[in-house]
C-alpha positions as CSV (number, residue, x, y, z in Angstrom):
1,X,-208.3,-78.2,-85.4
2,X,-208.5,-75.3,-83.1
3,X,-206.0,-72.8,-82.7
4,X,-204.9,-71.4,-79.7
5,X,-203.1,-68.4,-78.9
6,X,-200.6,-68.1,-76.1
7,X,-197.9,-66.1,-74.0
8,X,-195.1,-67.9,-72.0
9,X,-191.8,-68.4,-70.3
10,X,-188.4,-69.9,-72.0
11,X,-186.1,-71.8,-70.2
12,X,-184.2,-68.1,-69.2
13,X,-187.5,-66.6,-68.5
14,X,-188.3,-64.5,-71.5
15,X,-191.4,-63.7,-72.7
16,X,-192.8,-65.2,-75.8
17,X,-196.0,-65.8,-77.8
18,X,-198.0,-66.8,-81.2
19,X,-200.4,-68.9,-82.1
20,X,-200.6,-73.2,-81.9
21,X,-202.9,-76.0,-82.9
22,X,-204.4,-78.6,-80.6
23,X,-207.4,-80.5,-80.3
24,X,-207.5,-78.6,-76.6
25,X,-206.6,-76.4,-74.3
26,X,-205.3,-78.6,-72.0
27,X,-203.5,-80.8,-75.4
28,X,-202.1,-77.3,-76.0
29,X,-200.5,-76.2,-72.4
30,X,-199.2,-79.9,-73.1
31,X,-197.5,-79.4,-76.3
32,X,-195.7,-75.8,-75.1
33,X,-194.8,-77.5,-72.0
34,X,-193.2,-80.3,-74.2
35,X,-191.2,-77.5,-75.8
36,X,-189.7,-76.1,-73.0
37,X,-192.0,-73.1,-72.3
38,X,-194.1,-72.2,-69.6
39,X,-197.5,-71.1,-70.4
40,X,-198.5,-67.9,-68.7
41,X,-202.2,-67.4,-70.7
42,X,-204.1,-69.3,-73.4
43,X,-207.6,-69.0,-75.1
44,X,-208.7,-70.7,-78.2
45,X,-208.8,-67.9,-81.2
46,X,-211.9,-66.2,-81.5
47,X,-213.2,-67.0,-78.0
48,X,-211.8,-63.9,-76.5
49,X,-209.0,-64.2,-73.7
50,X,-209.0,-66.9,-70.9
51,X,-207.8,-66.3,-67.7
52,X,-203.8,-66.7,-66.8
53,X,-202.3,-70.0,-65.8
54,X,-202.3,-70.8,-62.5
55,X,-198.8,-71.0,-60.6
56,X,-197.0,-74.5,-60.1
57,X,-198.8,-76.1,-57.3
58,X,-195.2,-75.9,-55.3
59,X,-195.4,-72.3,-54.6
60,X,-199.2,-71.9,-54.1
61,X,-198.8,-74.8,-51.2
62,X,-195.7,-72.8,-49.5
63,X,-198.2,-69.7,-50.2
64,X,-201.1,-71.1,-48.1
65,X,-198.7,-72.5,-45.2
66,X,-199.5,-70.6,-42.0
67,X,-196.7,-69.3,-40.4
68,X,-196.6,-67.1,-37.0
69,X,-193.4,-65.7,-36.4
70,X,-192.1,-62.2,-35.2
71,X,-190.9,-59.8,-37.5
72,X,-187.4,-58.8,-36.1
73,X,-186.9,-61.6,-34.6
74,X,-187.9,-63.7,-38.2
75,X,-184.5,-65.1,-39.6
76,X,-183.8,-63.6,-43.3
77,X,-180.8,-64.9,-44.2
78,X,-179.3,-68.1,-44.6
79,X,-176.3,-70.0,-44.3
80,X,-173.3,-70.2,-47.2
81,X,-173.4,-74.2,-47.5
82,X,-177.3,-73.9,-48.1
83,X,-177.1,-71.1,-50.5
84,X,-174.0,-73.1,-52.5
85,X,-176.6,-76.8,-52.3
86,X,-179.2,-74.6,-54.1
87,X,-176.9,-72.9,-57.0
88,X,-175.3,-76.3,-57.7
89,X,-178.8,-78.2,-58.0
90,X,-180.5,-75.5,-59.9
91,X,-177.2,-75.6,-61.6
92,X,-177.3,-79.3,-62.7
93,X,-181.1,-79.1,-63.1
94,X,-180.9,-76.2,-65.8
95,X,-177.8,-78.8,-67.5
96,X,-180.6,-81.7,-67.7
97,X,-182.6,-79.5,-70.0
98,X,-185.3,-78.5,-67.3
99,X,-186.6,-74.9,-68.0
100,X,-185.5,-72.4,-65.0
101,X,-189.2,-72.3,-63.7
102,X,-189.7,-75.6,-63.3
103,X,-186.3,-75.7,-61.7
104,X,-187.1,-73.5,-59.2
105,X,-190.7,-75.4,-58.8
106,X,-188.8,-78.8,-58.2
107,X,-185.9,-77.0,-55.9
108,X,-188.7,-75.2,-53.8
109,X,-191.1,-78.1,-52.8
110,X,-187.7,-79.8,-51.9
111,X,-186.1,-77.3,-49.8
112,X,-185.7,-78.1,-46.0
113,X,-184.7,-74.0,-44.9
114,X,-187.8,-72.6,-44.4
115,X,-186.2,-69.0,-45.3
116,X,-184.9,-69.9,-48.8
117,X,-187.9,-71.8,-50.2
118,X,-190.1,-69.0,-49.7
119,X,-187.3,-66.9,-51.4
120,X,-187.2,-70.0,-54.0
121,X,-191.2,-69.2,-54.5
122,X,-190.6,-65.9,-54.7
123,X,-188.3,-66.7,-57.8
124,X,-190.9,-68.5,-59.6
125,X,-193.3,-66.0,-59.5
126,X,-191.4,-62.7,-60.6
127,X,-190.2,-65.8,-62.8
128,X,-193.5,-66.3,-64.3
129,X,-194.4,-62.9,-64.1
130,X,-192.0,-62.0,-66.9
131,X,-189.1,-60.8,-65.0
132,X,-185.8,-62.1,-65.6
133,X,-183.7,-64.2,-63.1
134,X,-181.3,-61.7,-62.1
135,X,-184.1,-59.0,-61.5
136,X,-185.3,-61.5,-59.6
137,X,-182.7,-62.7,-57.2
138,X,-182.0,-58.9,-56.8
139,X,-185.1,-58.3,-55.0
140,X,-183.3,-60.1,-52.1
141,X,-179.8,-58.9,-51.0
142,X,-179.4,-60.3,-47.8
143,X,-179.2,-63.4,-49.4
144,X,-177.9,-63.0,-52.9
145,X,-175.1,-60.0,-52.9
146,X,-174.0,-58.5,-56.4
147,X,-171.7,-60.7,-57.0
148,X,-174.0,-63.4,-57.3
149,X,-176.3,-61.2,-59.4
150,X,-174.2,-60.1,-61.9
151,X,-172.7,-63.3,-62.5
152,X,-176.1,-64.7,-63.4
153,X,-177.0,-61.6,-65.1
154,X,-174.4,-62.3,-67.2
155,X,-174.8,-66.1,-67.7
156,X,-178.1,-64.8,-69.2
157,X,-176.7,-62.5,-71.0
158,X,-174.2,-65.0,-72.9
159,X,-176.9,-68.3,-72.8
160,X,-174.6,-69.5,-70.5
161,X,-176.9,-69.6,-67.3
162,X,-176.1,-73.1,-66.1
163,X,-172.2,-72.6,-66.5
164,X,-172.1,-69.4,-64.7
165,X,-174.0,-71.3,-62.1
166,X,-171.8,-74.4,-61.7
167,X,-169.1,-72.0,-61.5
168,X,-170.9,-69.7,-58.4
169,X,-171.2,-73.4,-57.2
170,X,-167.8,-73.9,-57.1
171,X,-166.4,-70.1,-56.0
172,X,-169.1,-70.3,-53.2
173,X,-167.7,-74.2,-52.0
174,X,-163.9,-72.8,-52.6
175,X,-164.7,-69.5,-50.6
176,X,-166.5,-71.4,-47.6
177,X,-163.5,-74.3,-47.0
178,X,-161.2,-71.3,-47.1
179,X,-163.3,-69.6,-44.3
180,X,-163.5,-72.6,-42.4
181,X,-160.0,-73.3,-42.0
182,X,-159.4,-69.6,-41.4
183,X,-161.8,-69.9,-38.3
184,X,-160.9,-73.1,-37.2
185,X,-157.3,-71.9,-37.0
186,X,-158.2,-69.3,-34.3
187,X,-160.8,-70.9,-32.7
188,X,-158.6,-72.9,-30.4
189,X,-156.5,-69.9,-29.2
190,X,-159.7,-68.4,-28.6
191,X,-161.2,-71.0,-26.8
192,X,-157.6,-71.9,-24.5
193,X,-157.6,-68.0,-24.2
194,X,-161.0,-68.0,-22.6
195,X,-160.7,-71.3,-20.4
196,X,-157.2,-69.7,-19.1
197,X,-159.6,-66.3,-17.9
198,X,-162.3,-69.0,-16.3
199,X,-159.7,-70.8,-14.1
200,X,-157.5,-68.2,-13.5
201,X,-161.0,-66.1,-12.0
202,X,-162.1,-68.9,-10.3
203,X,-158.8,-69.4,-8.5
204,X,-158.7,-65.8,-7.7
205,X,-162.1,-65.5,-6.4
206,X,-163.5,-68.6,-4.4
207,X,-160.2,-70.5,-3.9
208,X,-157.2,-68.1,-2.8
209,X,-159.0,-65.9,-0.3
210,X,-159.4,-69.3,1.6
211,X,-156.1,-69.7,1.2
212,X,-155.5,-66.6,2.7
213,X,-157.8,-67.1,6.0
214,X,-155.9,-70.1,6.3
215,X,-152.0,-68.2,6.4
216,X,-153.5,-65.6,8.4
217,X,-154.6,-68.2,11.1
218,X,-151.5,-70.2,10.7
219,X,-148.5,-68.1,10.2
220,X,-150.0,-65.3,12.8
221,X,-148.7,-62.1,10.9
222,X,-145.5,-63.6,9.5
223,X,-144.2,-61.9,6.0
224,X,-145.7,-64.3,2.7
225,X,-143.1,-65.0,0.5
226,X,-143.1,-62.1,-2.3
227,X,-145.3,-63.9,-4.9
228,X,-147.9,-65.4,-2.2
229,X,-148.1,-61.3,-1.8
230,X,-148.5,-60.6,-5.4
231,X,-151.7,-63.5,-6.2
232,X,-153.0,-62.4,-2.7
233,X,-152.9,-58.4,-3.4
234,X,-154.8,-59.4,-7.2
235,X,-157.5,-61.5,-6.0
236,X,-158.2,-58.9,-3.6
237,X,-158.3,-56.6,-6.8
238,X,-160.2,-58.8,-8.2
239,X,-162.5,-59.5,-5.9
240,X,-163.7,-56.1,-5.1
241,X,-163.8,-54.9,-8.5
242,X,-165.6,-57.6,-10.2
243,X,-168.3,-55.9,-11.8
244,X,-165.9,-53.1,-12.8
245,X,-163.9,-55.8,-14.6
246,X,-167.1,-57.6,-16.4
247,X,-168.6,-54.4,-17.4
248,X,-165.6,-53.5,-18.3
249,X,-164.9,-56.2,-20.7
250,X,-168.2,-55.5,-22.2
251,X,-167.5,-52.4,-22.7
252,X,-164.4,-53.3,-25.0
253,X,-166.3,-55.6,-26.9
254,X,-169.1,-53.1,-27.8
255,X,-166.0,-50.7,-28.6
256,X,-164.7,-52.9,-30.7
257,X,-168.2,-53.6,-32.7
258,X,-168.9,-50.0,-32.8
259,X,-165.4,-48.9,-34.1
260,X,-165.4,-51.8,-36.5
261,X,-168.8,-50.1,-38.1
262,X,-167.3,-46.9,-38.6
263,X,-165.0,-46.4,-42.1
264,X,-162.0,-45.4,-40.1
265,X,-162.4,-47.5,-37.4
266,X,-162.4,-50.1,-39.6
267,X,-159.6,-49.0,-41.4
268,X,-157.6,-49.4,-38.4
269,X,-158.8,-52.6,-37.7
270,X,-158.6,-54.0,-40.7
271,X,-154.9,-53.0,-41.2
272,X,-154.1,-54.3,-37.8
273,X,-155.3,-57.8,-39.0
274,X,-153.3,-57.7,-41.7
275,X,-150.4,-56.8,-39.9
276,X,-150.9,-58.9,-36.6
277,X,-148.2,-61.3,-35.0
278,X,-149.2,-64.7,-36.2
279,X,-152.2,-64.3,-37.5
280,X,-151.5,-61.4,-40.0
281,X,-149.9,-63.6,-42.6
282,X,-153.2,-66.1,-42.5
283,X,-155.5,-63.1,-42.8
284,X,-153.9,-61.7,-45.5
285,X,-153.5,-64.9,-47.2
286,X,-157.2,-65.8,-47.4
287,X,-157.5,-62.2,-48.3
288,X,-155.5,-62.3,-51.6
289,X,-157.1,-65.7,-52.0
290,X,-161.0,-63.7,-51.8
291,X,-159.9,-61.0,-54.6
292,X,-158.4,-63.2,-57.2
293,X,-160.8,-65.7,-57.2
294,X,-163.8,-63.1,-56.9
295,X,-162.1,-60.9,-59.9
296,X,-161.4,-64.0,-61.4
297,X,-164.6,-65.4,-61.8
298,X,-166.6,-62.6,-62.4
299,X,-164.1,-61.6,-65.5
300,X,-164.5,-65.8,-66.9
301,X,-168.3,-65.3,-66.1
302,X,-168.7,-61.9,-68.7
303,X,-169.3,-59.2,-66.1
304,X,-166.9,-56.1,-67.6
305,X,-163.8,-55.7,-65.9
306,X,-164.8,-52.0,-64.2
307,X,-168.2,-53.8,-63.0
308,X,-166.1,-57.1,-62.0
309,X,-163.6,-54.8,-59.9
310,X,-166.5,-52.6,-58.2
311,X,-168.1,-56.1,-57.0
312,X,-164.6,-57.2,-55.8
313,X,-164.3,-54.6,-53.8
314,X,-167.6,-54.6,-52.3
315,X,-167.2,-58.1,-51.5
316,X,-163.6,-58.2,-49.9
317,X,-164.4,-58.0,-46.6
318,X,-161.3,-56.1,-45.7
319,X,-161.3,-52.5,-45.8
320,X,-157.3,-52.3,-46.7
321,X,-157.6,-54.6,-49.5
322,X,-161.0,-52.9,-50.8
323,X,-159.1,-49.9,-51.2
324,X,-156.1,-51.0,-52.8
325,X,-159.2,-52.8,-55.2
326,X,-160.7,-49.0,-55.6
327,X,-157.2,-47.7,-56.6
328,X,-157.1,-50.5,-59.6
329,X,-160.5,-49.6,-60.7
330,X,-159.6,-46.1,-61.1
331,X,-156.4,-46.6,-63.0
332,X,-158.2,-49.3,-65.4
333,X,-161.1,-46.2,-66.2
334,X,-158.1,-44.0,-67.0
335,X,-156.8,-46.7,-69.3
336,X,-153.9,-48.1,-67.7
337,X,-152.4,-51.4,-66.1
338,X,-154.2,-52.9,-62.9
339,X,-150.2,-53.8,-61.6
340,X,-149.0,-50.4,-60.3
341,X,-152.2,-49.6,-57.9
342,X,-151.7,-53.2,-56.4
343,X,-148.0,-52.8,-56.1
344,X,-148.0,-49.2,-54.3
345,X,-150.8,-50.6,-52.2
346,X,-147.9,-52.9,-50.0
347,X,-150.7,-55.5,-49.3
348,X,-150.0,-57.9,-52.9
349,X,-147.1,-59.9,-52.9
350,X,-144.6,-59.4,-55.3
351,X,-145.1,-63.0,-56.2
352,X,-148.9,-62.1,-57.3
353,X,-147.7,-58.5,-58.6
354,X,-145.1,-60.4,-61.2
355,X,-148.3,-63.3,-62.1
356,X,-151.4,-60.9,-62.8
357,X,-148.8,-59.1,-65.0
358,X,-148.2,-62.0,-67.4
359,X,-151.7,-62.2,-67.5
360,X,-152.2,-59.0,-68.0
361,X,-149.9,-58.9,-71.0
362,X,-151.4,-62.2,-72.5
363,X,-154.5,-61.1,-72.5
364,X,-155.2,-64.3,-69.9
365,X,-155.9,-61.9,-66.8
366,X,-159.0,-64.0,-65.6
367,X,-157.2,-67.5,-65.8
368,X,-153.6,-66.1,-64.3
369,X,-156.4,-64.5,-61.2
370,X,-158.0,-68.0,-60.6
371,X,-154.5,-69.4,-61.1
372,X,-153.2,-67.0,-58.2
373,X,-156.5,-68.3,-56.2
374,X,-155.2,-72.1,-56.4
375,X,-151.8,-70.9,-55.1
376,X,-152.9,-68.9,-52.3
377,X,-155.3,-71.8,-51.2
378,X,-152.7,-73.8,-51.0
379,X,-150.9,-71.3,-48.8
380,X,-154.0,-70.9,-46.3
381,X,-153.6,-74.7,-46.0
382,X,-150.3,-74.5,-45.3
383,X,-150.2,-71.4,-43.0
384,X,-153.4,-73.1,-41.1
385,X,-151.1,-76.1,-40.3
386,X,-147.6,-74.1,-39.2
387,X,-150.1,-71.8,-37.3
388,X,-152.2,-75.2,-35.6
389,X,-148.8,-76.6,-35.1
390,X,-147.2,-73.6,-33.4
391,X,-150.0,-72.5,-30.7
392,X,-151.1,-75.7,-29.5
393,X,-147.3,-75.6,-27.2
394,X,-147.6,-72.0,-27.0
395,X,-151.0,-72.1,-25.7
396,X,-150.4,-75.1,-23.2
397,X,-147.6,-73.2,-21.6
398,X,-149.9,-70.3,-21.4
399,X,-152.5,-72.0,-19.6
400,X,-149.6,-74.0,-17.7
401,X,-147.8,-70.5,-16.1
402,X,-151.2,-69.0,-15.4
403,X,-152.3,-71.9,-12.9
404,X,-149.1,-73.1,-12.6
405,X,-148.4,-69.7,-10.7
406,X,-151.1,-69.5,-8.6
407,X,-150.8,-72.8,-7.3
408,X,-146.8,-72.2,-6.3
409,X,-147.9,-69.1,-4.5
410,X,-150.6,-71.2,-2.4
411,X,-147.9,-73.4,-1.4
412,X,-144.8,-71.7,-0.5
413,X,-146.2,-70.3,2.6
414,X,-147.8,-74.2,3.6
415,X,-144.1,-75.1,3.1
416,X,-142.8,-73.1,5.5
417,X,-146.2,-74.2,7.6
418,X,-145.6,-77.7,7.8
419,X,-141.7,-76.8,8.3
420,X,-142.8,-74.9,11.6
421,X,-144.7,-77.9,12.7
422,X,-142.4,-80.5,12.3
423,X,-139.9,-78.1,14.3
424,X,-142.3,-77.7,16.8
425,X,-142.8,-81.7,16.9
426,X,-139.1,-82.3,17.4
């Protein structure tokens, strides 16, 4: 019986080769495939060497689709929901027994985002090419950030590559319902906020000058009561200095962008959102909620507490807390206790402070940080609901004064109008 030699992919994507028996080549690819390998070459011994296996017939087809599309205006990123869909399937795939190349062969032909199946094709040729997965999914940030690579990095590390990725599965579905609440908590402020600004601009410019023509007609130079005066004299303002106002608005808004880019700007911003009336406590909440279960997670998954703490920080998305994060990885290099950095950074409860010290002292720091990640869910859920509860009077009174004003000024002075005439009629 012929023998053949070979090279090919595990089910982690490792390189491996040596010598089989078959009654083919094709019999051969057959039998290694069986195994869980992924032939890369084979050639029958003695026939000198064949040329390489061709790719999965997945990623040649998204190869050979014809796409026109303009560079900076091509989409390279893509949404948290789809990213999570794809670790949890490649997750349960991997669990089945599949081999991680013909994972990401199934996942990519199957993939409705256009953007992540050419990155899932990408996979399965560095993949194939003898690369590891990690090295892999580092070749594109803007979709996979470090703490998603190190977490598989170390899931390959420890054989444990489809339990790190049910658990990035489950941070990534924990992280985005906290985010969505967080966001759909202000969103109706923001959007009562900006309906208030429409009506109270149209009123001011189309419907009280009208109004005024009309008490200048009627009331021939008579005094307008004091607050008639006051909504007059601003939509005047107003009026005149329309584009001042837009532009100026814009203005604050690409202030506010620009500041937020800069590392003290940010600084200041960040702070202020921790410290904001109403919202502050919700911000820094979800915030405390983002570092345990990011430290957490990456400290259950392998990664080494000084690496787990450097990707915490890079991922908390608040400057204040990132540095408070910096301060902890600085004392744990000098060999001392994560609790005193957190404590004399004034943005950790004392609640938190008192529970990653038990951990700390048990030796159960990661399941006390995902512990402290339940509780402080719990508290976003709550806060989201006193906080829903709260503006939705608060904001209908807002909107209620603004109009409600303008519409009492308009009418006083037809009051006294409609007085004259019936005084006249008598």
């Amino acid at each position: 019986m012929p023998r053949y030699s070979y090279v090919a992919l595990d089910a982690r994507g490792q390189e491996a080769s040596g010598v089989i028996e078959a009654d083919s080549q094709n019999a051969a690819v057959g039998q290694l495939r069986q195994a869980g390998y992924f032939p890369k070459s084979i050639f029958e011994e003695g026939k000198g060497k064949a040329p390489k296996i061709k790719a999965p017939k997945a990623a040649t087809a998204a190869n050979k689709q014809i796409n026109i599309s303009i560079p900076f205006l091509e989409r390279k990123t893509v949404k948290g929901k789809t990213l999570m869909i794809f670790t949890r399937q490649l997750a349960t795939l991997i669990d089945a027994g599949l081999p991680l190349l013909r994972g990401l062969t199934v996942l990519a032909k199957q993939e409705p985002d256009q953007v992540l199946r050419k990155v899932i094709v990408s996979l399965a040729e560095a993949v194939q090419g003898g690369g590891t997965f990690s090295e892999s999914l580092a070749g594109h940030p803007k979709i996979f950030n470090k703490l998603y690579v190190n977490m598989v990095k170390a899931g390959e590390l420890g054989g444990v590559l489809e339990l790190v990725l049910l658990r990035l599965a489950e941070f990534q579905e924990k992280a985005q319902k906290i985010k969505n609440k967080v966001v759909s908590a202000m969103f109706y402020p923001a959007i009562v906020l900006v309906i208030a600004i429409l009506i109270m601009g149209f009123l001011l410019v189309f419907i009280v000058p009208k109004f005024q023509a009309i008490f200048d007609d009627m009331l021939g130079g008579k005094p307008l009561p004091a607050l008639t005066t006051f909504v007059i004299a601003t939509s005047n303002m107003v009026k005149s200095n329309i584009l001042l106002i837009i532009g100026g608005i814009i203005l604050l808004v690409i202030g506010y962008n620009v500041m937020s880019k800069t590392a003290k700007g940010g600084a200041i911003i960040d702070a202020f959102k921790l410290k904001a009336p109403l919202f502050g406590d919700l911000t820094r909440k979800s915030a405390i909620s983002r570092f345990s279960r990011t430290l957490g997670t990456l400290v259950t998954s392998g990664v080494p507490i000084l690496q787990a703490l450097n990707i915490t920080r890079e991922t908390a998305g608040n400057s204040v807390i990132a540095a408070a994060i910096g301060k902890v990885h600085d004392s744990v290099k000098e060999g001392e206790s994560i609790v005193h950095p957190l404590e004399a950074s004034g943005v950790f409860p004392p609640m938190v402070i008192s529970m990653i010290d038990v951990g700390e002292e048990t030796g159960q720091l990661p399941e006390m940080l995902l512990k402290v990640a339940e509780v402080y869910d719990d508290e976003v859920d709550n806060a989201v609901a006193g906080l829903t509860s709260l503006l939705e009077p608060i904001m209908i009174v807002f909107l209620a004064i603004v109009v409600g004003t303008i519409v009492i000024a308009l009418f006083l002075p037809l009051i006294s109008i409609i007085s004259g005439m019936q005084q006249q009629g008598g």
